[in-house]
C-alpha positions as CSV (number, residue, x, y, z in Angstrom):
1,X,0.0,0.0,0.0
2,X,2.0,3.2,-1.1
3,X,2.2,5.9,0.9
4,X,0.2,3.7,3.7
5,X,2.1,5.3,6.6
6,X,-0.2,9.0,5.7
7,X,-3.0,7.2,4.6
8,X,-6.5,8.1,6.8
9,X,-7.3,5.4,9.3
10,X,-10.6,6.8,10.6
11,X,-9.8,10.2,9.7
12,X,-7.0,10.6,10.9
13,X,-3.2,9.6,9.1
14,X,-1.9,6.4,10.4
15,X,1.3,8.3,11.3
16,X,-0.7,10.3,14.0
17,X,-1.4,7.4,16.0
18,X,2.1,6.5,17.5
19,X,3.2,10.1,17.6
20,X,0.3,10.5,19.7
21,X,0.7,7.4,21.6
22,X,4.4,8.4,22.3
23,X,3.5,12.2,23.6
24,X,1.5,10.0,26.5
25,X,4.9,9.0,27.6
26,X,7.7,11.7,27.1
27,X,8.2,15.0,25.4
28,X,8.5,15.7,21.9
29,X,12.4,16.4,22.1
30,X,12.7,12.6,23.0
31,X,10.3,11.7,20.0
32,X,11.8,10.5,16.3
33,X,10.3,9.9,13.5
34,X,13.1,9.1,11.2
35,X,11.8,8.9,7.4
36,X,13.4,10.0,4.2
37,X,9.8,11.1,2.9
38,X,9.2,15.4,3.0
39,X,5.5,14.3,2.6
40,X,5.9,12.2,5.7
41,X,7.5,14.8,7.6
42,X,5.1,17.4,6.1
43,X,2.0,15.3,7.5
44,X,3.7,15.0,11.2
45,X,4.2,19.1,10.9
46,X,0.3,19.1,11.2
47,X,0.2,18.2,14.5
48,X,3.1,20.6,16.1
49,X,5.6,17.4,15.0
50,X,9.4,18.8,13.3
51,X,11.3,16.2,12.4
52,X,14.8,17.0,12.9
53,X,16.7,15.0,9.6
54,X,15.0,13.3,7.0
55,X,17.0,9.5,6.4
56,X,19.9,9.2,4.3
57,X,19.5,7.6,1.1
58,X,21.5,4.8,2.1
59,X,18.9,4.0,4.7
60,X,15.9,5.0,2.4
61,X,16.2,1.5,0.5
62,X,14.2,-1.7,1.0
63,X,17.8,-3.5,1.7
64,X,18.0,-1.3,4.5
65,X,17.2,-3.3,7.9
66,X,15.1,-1.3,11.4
67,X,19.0,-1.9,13.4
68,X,20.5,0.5,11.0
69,X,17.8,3.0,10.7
70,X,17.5,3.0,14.4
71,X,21.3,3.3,15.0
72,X,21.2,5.8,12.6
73,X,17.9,7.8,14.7
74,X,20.1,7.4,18.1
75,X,23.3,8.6,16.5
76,X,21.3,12.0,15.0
77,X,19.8,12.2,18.9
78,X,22.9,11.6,21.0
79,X,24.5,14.6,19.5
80,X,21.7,16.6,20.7
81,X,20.9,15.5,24.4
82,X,23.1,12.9,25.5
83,X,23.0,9.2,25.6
84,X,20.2,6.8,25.9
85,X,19.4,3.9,27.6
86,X,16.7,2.1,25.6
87,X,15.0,2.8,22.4
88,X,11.1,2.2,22.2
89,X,10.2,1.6,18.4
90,X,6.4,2.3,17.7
91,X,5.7,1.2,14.5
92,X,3.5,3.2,12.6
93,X,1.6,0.6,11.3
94,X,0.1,-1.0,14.3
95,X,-1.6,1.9,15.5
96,X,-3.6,-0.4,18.0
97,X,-2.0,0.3,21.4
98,X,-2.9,1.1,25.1
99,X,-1.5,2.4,27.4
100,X,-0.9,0.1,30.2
101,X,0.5,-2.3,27.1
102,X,3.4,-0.2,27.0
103,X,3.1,0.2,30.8
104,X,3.3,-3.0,31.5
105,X,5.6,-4.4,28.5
106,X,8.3,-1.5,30.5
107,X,7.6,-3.2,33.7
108,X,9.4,-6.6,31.8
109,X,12.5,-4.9,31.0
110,X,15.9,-4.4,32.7
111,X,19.4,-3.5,31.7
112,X,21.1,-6.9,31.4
113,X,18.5,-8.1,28.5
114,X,18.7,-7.0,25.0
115,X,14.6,-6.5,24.2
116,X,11.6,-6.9,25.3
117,X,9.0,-7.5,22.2
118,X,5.0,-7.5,21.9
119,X,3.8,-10.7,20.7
120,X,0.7,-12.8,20.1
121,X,0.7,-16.3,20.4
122,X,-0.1,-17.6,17.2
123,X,-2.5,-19.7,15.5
124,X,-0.4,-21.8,13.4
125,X,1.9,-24.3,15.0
126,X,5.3,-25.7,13.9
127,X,4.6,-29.0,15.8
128,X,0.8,-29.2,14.3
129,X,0.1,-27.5,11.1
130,X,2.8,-25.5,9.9
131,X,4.8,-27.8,6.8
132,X,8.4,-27.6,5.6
133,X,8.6,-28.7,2.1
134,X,11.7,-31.5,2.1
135,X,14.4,-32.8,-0.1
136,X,12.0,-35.7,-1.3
137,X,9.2,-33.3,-2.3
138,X,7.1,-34.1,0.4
139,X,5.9,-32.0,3.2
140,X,6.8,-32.6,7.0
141,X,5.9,-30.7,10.1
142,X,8.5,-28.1,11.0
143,X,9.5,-29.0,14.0
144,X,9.1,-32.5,15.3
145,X,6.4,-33.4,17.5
146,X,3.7,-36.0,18.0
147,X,0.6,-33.6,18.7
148,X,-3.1,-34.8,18.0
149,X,-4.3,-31.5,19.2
150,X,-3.1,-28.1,18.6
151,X,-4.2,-27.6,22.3
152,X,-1.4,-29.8,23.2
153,X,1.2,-28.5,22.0
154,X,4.1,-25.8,22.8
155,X,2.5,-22.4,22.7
156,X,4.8,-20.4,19.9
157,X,4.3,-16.8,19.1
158,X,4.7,-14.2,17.0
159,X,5.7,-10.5,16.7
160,X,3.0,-8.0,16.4
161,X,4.8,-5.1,15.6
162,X,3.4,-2.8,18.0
163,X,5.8,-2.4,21.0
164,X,9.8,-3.0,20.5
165,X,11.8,-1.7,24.2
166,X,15.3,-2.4,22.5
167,X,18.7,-2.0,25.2
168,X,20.3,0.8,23.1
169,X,23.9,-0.5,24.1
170,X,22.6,-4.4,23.0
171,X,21.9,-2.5,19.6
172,X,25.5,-0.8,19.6
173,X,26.9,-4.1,20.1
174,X,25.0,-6.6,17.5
175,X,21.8,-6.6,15.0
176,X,18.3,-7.0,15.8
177,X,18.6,-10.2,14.4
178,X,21.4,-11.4,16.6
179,X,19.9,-10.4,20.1
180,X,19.6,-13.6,22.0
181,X,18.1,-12.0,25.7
182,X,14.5,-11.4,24.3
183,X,11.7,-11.3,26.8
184,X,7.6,-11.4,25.4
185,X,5.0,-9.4,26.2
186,X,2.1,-10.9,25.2
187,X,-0.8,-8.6,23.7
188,X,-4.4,-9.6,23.0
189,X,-5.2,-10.7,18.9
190,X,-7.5,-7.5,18.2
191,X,-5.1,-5.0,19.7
192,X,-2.2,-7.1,17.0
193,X,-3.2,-5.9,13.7
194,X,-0.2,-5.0,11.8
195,X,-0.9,-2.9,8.4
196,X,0.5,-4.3,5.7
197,X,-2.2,-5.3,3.0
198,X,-5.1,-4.1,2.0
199,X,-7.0,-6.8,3.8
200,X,-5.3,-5.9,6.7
201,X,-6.5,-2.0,6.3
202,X,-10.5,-3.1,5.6
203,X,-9.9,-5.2,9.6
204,X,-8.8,-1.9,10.9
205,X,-11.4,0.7,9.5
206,X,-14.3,-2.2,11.0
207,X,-12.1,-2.2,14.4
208,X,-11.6,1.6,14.8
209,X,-15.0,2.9,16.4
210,X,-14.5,-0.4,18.7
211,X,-11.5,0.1,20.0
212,X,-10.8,1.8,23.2
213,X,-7.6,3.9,22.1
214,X,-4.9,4.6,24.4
215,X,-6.7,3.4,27.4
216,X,-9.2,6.8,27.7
């Protein structure tokens, strides 16, 4: 969905919901939205938002991965008010939040882990009904497991893409992809709708007059 990130969720651009989300939380001196889009950064002005750099081009590709764009943010923010001790990544596209989900998802971390990440435990289950394709041609259950109930088996979850509380100096260190001291927060299936098709968008404009934003 081009442009998705500005698009109107419920009148209002999708953008809007995290930036307001964060101002629940700190002031806007602490708040970044790093994009290398002036239309992006001319939407966020509407609300009494300035960005302070739009993204390199470097960082502007789809190669480019969230550790470096967020190492880049921190970098552009350290030379204006000091160090930090942990990032919190809102992602723009799951504008679904409250807030005693970030409240409590806080309450989970601590200095000596590298993240703690919202989840959802998920339907599909490598030891029930999720198939790896093997050598032979023939599919086989992902991970082993003699399960004849999903009920039964390990719970397994997935990353909602709402709240990310990332150990800035675990970033400094390592990628995203390489943090091993990861600790769950678990958030409820309608508050874990992550915008990325169009499907997903019709789910969020028949959720929006449900939802209780932001805890009011």
């Amino acid at each position: 969905m081009p442009g998705k990130n500005i698009k109107l969720l419920n009148g209002k651009p999708l953008i809007h919901y995290s930036i307001d989300f964060a101002r629940l939380f700190v002031a806007d001196k602490n708040i970044c939205v790093t994009t290398d889009s002036k239309e992006i950064a001319e939407c966020v002005e509407k609300i009494n938002y300035k960005t302070l750099f739009l993204r390199p081009e470097k960082l502007a590709t789809d190669e480019a991965g969230s550790g470096e764009v967020l190492l880049h943010a921190i970098g552009e923010y350290e030379k204006r008010t000091g160090n930090y001790e942990r990032i919190v990544l809102l992602q723009p596209t799951s504008p679904f939040r409250l807030k005693r989900h970030l409240n409590e998802a806080s309450s989970l971390y601590n200095s000596t882990i590298d993240m703690v990440v919202s989840v959802r435990e998920s339907e599909a289950n490598p030891y029930y009904n999720i198939f790896e394709e093997g050598k032979d041609g023939f599919l086989k259950k992902s991970k082993d497991g003699h399960y004849s109930k999903r009920q039964d088996c390990p719970s397994v979850y997935q990353y909602n893409g709402s709240i990310y509380i990332i150990n800035a100096s675990s970033l400094k260190k390592r990628p995203l992809n390489e943090f091993e001291k990861i600790v769950k927060y678990i958030m409820p299936a309608e508050y874990s709708i992550d915008l990325d098709t169009p499907y997903d968008w019709t789910v969020a404009e028949c959720l929006t007059d449900k939802m209780d934003y932001y805890g009011r």
